[in-house]
C-alpha positions as a Python dict, from the first residue, in 0.01 Angstrom:
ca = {
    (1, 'X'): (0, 0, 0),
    (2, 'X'): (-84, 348, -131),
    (3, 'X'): (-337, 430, -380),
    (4, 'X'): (-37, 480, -648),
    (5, 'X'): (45, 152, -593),
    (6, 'X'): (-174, 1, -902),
    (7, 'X'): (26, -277, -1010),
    (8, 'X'): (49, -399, -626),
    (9, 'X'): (-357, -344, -595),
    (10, 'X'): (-450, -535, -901),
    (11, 'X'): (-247, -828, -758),
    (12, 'X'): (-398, -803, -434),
    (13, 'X'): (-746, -782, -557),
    (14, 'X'): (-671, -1088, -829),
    (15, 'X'): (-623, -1297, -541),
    (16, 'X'): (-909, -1121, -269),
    (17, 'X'): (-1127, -1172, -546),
    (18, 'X'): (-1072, -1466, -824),
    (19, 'X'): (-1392, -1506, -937),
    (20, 'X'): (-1441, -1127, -1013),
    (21, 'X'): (-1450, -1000, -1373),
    (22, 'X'): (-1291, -662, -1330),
    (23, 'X'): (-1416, -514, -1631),
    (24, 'X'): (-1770, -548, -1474),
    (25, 'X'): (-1636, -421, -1107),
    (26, 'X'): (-1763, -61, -1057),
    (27, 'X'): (-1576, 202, -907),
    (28, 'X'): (-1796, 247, -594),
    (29, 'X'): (-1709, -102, -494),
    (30, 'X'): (-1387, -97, -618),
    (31, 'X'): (-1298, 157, -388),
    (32, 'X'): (-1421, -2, -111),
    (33, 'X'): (-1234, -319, -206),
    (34, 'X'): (-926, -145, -253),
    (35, 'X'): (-934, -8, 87),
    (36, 'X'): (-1020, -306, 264),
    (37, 'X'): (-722, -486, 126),
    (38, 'X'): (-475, -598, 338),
    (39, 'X'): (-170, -404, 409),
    (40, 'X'): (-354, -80, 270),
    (41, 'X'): (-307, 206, 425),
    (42, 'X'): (-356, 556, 252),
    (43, 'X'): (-582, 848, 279),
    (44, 'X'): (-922, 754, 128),
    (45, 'X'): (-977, 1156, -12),
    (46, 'X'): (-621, 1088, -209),
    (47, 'X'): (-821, 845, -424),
    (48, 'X'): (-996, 1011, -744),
    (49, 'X'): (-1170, 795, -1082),
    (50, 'X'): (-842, 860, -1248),
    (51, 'X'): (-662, 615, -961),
    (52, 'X'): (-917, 416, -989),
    (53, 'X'): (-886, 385, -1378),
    (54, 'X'): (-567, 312, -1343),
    (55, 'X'): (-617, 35, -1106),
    (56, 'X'): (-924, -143, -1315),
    (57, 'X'): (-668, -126, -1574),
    (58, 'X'): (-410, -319, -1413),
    (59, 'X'): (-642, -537, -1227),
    (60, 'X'): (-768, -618, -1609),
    (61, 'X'): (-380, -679, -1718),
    (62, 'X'): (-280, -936, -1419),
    (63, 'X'): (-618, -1114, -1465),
    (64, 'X'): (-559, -1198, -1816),
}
Protein backbone atom coordinates (compact mmCIF):
# COMPACT_ATOMS: atom_id res chain seq x y z
CA UNK A 1 0.00 0.00 0.00
CA UNK A 2 0.89 3.62 -0.84
CA UNK A 3 -0.20 6.58 0.97
CA UNK A 4 -2.82 7.29 -2.04
CA UNK A 5 -4.22 4.25 -1.31
CA UNK A 6 -7.09 5.72 1.19
CA UNK A 7 -9.86 3.50 0.58
CA UNK A 8 -7.35 0.38 1.06
CA UNK A 9 -5.93 2.17 4.47
CA UNK A 10 -9.25 2.84 6.03
CA UNK A 11 -10.02 -0.90 5.56
CA UNK A 12 -6.88 -1.94 6.92
CA UNK A 13 -7.04 0.25 9.91
CA UNK A 14 -11.04 -0.78 10.48
CA UNK A 15 -9.83 -4.10 11.08
CA UNK A 16 -6.05 -3.23 12.99
CA UNK A 17 -8.14 -1.22 15.05
CA UNK A 18 -12.08 -2.03 15.74
CA UNK A 19 -12.53 -0.46 18.74
CA UNK A 20 -11.09 2.94 17.48
CA UNK A 21 -13.41 5.92 16.86
CA UNK A 22 -11.65 7.54 13.96
CA UNK A 23 -13.11 10.79 14.30
CA UNK A 24 -11.22 11.03 17.69
CA UNK A 25 -7.81 9.40 16.08
CA UNK A 26 -5.26 12.25 15.65
CA UNK A 27 -3.06 12.63 12.88
CA UNK A 28 0.24 12.06 14.78
CA UNK A 29 -0.92 8.60 15.58
CA UNK A 30 -2.62 8.09 12.62
CA UNK A 31 0.40 8.32 10.80
CA UNK A 32 2.15 6.09 12.71
CA UNK A 33 -0.68 3.57 12.39
CA UNK A 34 -0.84 3.92 8.84
CA UNK A 35 2.70 3.06 8.45
CA UNK A 36 2.81 0.21 10.60
CA UNK A 37 0.10 -1.49 8.67
CA UNK A 38 0.74 -4.44 7.03
CA UNK A 39 1.67 -4.60 3.47
CA UNK A 40 2.59 -0.73 3.64
CA UNK A 41 5.25 0.32 2.02
CA UNK A 42 5.73 4.05 0.85
CA UNK A 43 7.94 6.91 1.60
CA UNK A 44 6.95 8.38 5.00
CA UNK A 45 7.99 12.32 3.67
CA UNK A 46 5.23 11.55 0.69
CA UNK A 47 2.63 11.74 3.47
CA UNK A 48 1.22 15.42 4.19
CA UNK A 49 -2.33 16.39 6.56
CA UNK A 50 -4.08 16.53 3.26
CA UNK A 51 -3.35 12.43 2.84
CA UNK A 52 -4.07 12.12 6.00
CA UNK A 53 -7.52 13.94 5.69
CA UNK A 54 -8.29 11.97 3.17
CA UNK A 55 -7.65 8.81 4.93
CA UNK A 56 -9.64 9.86 8.39
CA UNK A 57 -12.24 10.44 5.91
CA UNK A 58 -12.47 7.13 4.51
CA UNK A 59 -11.55 5.38 7.63
CA UNK A 60 -14.86 7.41 8.96
CA UNK A 61 -16.92 6.07 5.70
CA UNK A 62 -15.98 2.13 6.06
CA UNK A 63 -16.55 2.38 9.86
CA UNK A 64 -20.03 3.50 9.56
Amino acid sequence: MKWTDTLDIAIALCEQYPDKDPKSVNFVDLYKWVQALPGFDDDPKRCGEKILEAIQSAWIDESS
